[in-house]
C-alpha positions as CSV (number, residue, x, y, z in Angstrom):
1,X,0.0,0.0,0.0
2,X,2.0,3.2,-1.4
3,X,0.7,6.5,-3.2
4,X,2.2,10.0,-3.8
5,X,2.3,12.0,-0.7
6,X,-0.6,13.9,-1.8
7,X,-3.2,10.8,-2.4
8,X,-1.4,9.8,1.4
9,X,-2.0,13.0,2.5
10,X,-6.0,12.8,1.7
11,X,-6.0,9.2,2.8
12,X,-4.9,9.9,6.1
13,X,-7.4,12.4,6.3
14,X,-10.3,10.7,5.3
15,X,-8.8,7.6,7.5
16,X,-11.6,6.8,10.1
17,X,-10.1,6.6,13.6
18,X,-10.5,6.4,17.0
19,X,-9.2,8.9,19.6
20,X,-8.3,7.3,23.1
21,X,-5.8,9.5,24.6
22,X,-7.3,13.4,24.5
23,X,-7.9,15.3,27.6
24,X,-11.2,17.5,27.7
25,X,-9.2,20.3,29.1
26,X,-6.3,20.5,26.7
27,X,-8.4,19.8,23.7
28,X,-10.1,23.7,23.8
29,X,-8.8,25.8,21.0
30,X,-6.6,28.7,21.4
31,X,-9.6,30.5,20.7
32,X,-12.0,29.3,23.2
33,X,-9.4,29.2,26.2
34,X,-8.7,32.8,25.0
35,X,-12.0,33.8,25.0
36,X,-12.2,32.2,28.4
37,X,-9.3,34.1,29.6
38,X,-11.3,37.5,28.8
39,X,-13.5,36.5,30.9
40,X,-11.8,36.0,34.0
41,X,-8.3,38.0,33.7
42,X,-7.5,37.2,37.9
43,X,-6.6,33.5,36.5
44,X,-3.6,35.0,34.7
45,X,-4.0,33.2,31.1
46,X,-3.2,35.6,28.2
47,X,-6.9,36.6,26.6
48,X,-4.6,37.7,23.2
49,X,-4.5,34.6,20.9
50,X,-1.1,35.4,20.0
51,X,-0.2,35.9,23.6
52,X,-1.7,32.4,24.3
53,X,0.3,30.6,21.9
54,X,3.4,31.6,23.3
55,X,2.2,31.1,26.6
56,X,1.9,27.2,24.9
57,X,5.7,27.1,24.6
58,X,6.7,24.2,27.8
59,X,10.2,24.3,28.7
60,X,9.5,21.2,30.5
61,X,6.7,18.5,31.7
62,X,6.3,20.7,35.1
63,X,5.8,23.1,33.2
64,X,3.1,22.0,31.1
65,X,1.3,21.0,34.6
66,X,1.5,24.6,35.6
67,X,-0.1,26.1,32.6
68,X,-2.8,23.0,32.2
69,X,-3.8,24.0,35.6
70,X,-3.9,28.1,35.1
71,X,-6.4,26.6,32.3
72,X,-8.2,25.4,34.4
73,X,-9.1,28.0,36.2
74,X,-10.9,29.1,33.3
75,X,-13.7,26.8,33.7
76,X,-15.9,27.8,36.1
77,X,-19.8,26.4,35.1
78,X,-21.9,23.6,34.1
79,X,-21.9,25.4,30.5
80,X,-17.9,25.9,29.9
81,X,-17.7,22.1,30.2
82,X,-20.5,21.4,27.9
83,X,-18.6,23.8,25.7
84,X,-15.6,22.1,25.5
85,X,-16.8,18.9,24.9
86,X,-19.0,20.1,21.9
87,X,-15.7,22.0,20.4
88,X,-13.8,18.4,21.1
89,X,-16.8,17.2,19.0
90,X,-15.8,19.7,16.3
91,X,-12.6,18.7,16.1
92,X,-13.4,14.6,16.6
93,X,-15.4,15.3,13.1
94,X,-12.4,17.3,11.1
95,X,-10.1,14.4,12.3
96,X,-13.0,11.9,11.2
97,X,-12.6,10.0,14.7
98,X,-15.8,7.6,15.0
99,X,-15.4,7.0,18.7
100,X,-13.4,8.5,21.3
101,X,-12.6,7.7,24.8
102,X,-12.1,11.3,26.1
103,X,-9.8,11.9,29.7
104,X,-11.9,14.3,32.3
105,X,-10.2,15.1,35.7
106,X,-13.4,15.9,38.0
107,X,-11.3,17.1,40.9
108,X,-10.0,19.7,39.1
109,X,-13.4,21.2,38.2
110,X,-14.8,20.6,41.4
111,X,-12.6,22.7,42.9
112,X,-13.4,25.3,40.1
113,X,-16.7,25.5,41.9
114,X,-18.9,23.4,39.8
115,X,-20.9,21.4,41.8
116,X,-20.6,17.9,41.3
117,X,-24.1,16.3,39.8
118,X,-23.7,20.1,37.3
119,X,-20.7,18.5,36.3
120,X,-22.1,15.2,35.6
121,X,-24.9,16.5,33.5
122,X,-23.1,19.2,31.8
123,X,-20.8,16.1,30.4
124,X,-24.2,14.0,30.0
125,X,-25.3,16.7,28.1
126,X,-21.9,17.5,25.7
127,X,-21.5,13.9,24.6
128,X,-24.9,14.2,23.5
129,X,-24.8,17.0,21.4
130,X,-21.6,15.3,19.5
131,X,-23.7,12.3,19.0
132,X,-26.2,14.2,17.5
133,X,-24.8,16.7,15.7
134,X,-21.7,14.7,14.5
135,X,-22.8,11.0,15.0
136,X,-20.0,10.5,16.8
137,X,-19.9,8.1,20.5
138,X,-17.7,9.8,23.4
139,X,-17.3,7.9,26.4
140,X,-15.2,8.9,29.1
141,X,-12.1,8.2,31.5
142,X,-12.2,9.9,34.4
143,X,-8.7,10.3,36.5
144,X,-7.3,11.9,39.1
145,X,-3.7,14.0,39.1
146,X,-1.3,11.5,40.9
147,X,-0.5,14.8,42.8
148,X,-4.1,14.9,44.6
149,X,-2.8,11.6,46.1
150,X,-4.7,8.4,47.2
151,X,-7.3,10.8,48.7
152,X,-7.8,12.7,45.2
153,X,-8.3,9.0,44.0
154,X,-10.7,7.8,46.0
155,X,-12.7,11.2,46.1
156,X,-13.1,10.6,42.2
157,X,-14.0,7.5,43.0
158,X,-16.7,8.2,45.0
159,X,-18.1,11.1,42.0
160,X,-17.8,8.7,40.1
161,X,-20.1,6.0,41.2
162,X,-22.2,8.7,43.2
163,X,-23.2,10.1,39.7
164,X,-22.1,7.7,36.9
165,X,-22.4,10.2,33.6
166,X,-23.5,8.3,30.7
167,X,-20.4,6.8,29.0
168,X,-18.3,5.7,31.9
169,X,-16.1,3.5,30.9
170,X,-12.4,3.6,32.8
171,X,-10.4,5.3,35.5
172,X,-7.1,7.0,35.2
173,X,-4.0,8.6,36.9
174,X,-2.4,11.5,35.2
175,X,-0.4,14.5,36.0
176,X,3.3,14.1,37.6
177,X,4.4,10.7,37.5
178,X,7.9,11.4,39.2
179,X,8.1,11.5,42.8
180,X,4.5,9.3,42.5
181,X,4.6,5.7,42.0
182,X,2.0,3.8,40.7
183,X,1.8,1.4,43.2
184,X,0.9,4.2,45.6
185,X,-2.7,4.0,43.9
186,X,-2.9,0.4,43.6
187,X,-6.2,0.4,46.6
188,X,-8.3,2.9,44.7
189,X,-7.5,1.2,41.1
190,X,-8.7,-2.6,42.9
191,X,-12.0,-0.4,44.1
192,X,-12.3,0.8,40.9
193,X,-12.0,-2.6,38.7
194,X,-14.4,-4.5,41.5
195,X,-17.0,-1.6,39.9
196,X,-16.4,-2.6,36.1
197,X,-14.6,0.2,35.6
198,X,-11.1,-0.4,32.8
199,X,-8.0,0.7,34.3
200,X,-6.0,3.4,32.0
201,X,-3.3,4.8,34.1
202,X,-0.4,7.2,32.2
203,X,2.9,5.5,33.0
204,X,6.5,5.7,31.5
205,X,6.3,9.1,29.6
206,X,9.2,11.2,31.7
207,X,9.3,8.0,34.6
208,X,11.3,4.8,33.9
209,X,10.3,1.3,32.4
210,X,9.7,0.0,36.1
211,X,6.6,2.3,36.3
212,X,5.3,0.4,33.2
213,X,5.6,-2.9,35.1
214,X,4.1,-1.1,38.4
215,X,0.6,-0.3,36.3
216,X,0.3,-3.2,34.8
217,X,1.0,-5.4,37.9
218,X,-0.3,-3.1,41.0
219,X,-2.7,-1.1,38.5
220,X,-4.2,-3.6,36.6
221,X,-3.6,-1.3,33.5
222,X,-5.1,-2.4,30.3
223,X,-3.8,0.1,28.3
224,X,-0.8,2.5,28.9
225,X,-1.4,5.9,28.4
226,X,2.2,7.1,26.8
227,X,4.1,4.3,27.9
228,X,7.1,5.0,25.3
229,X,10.0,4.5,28.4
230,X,9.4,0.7,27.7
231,X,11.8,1.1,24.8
232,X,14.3,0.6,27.3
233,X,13.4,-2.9,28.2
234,X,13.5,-5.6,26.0
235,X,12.0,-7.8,28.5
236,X,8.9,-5.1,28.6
237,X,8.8,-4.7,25.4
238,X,8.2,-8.8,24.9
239,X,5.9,-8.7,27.5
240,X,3.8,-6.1,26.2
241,X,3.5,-7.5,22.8
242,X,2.5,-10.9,24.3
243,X,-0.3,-9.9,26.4
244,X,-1.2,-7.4,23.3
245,X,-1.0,-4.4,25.9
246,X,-1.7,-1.2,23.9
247,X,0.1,2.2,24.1
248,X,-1.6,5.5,23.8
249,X,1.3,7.0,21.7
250,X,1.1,11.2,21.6
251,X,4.1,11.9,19.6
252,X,3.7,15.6,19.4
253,X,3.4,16.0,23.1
254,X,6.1,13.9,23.8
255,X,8.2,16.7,22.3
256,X,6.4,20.2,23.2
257,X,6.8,18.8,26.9
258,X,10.2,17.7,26.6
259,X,9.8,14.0,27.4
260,X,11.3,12.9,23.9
261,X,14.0,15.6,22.7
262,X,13.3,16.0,19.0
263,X,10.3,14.3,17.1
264,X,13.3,12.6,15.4
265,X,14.1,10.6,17.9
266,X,11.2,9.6,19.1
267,X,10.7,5.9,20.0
268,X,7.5,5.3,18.1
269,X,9.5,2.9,15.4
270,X,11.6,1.4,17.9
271,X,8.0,0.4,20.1
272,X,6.1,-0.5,16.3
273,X,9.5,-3.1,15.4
274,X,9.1,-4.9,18.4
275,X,5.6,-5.3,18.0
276,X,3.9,-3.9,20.7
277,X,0.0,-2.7,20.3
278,X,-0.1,1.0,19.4
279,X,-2.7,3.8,19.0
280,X,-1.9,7.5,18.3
281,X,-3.7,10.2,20.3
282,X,-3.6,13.7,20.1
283,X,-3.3,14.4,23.9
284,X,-3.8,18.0,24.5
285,X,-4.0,19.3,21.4
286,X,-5.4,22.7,21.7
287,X,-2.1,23.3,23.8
288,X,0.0,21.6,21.6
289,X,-1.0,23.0,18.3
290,X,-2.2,19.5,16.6
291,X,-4.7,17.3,15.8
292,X,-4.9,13.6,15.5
293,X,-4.9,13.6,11.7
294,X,-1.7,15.8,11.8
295,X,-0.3,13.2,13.8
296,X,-0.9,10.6,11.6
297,X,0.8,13.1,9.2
298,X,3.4,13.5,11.2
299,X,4.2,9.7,11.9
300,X,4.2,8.9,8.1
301,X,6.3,12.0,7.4
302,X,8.6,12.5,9.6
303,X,9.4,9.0,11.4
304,X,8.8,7.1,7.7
305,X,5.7,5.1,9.5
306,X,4.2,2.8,6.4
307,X,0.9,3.8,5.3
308,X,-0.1,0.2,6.2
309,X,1.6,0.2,9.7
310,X,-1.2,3.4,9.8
311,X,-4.0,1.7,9.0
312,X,-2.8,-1.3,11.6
313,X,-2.5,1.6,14.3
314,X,-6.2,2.3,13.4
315,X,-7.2,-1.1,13.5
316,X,-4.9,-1.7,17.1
317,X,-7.2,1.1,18.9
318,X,-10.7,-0.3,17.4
319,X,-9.4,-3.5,19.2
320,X,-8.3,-1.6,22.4
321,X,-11.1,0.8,23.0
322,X,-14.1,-0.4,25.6
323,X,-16.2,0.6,22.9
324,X,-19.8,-1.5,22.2
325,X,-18.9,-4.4,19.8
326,X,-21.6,-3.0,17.1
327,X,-19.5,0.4,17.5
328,X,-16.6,-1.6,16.7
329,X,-17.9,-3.6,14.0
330,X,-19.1,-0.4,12.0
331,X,-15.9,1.0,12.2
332,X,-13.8,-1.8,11.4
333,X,-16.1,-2.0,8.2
334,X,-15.5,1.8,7.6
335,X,-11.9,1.1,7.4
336,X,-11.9,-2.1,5.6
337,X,-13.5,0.4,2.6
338,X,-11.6,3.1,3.5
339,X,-8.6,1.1,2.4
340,X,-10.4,-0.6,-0.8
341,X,-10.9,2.4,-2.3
342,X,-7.2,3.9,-1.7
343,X,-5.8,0.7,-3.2
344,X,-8.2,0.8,-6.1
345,X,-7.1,4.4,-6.7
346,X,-3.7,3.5,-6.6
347,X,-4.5,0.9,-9.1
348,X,-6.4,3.1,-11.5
349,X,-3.6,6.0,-11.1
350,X,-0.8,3.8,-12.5
């Protein structure tokens, strides 16, 4: 499966996907966290969209943490959430995503001062507006900032199953990773599987390989959200491809954060050679200036990913999302004649 790099280019585009690594947050446009920023200047986020972007420019992963949560701020109601989940609709439908598994911290609005069952139905309500208006099924992860601590965990625990929004599907640790071990959060992730809930903890973006092994064996983790330190291990590496364990791969925040140095040398090929499960995600991409069909882009430009390696990264997170199987089925199909037609072009072209 080849073409000329424009035919890629409108292949990739048209590609249908599934997003499951975005955060809710980091997904607003420059435009809409701007325009949220006019509105309350005390939280110190520049209202100026040129002054935003540059505010966008990490030096480092703590950094990034410190901006995400002067963001934050910003979101103060029941209606800004239900914003930015129909503007992460908006941009699900230009990336031609069919389903995504998007990552909410409710902590972090809750102490925003939106009360808790507000927040609940303002996300009840978003996801169904996308369904409607784009046709497109969002389900969520909901995680807590490994520096809230246990406490943080099991308080989002407890929102959780006190108000259970329509599309819960898994629970989630983000935020720092050094200086908080996985294994710390081992009792709130057990609680949280003996409800049916998936376990999709980050692990092994700027920590080492042996956080990997700590979320898969004290976490439960079914998927690893980054997860690109296990390049390090060979034995990880095995043991990832053997028990088909996928990564949530965000190339393009790996290097605006400064966990991977240059997009160059990112692992991505090294983790795809050794076959272990991989799906792209956008991560934050209002922050980081992408989307997930630029990162597609990206991958086939830049790190000379195959065309078909693409379409098998598609097909790896149809397999790995907690997604109903008819959801699945349709778009496994979808892709199946996505594909068709690209090779029959190819055929007709030559």
């Amino acid at each position: 499966m080849s073409g000329d790099g424009r035919s890629v280019a409108a292949f990739l585009t048209a590609l249908p996907k599934v997003e499951l690594h975005v955060h809710l947050l980091g997904s607003a446009t420059v435009d809409t966290v701007a325009e949220l920023a006019g509105d309350r200047p005390e939280a110190g986020v520049p209202a100026d969209p040129v002054e935003l972007r540059r505010y966008y420019r990490f030096t480092d992963f703590a950094h990034f943490i410190e901006v995400y949560t002067a963001v934050n701020r910003l979101v103060t109601s029941g209606p800004a959430v239900v914003r930015l989940v129909t503007g992460l609709g908006d941009q699900l439908a230009a990336d031609n995503v069919r389903y995504a598994e998007v990552t909410v911290t409710p902590l972090s609005h809750l102490r925003m001062g939106i009360a808790p069952a507000e927040l609940a139905e303002a996300l009840s309500i978003g996801r169904r507006l996308v369904a409607e208006c784009h046709g497109i099924q969002i389900n969520w992860i909901f995680d807590v900032s490994a520096d809230d601590g246990v406490a943080g965990a099991f308080a989002t625990l407890d929102w959780i199953l006190r108000h259970q929004p329509d599309g819960t599907v898994g629970f989630g640790l983000g935020g720092p990773e050094l200086g908080a071990p996985r294994r710390r959060f081992r009792p709130a992730f057990e609680q949280a599987r003996a409800h049916g809930l998936h376990a999709v903890p980050h692990a092994g973006e700027t920590s080492d390989a042996g956080e990997i092994w700590s979320a898969l064996r004290d976490l439960g983790a079914e998927r690893i959200g980054h997860g690109i330190r296990a390049v390090t291990e060979r034995r990880l590496l095995d043991y990832l491809a053997e028990q088909s364990i996928t990564l949530e791969v965000c190339p393009t925040s790996n290097v605006r954060t400064g966990a991977v140095r240059a997009l160059d040398r990112h692992p991505l090929p090294a983790l795809l050679a050794a076959g272990v499960p991989v799906t792209l995600g956008a991560d934050d991409p209002g922050m980081f200036g992408t989307s997930l069909n630029r990162e597609y882009q990206l991958c086939h430009d830049r790190l000379g990913i195959s065309v078909a390696a693409l379409v098998d990264i598609v097909a790896v997170g149809i397999d790995a999302a907690f997604c109903p199987a008819p959801v699945a089925r349709d778009i496994r199909r979808a892709l199946a004649e996505s594909v068709h037609r690209f090779d029959r072009q190819q055929r007709i072209g030559r």
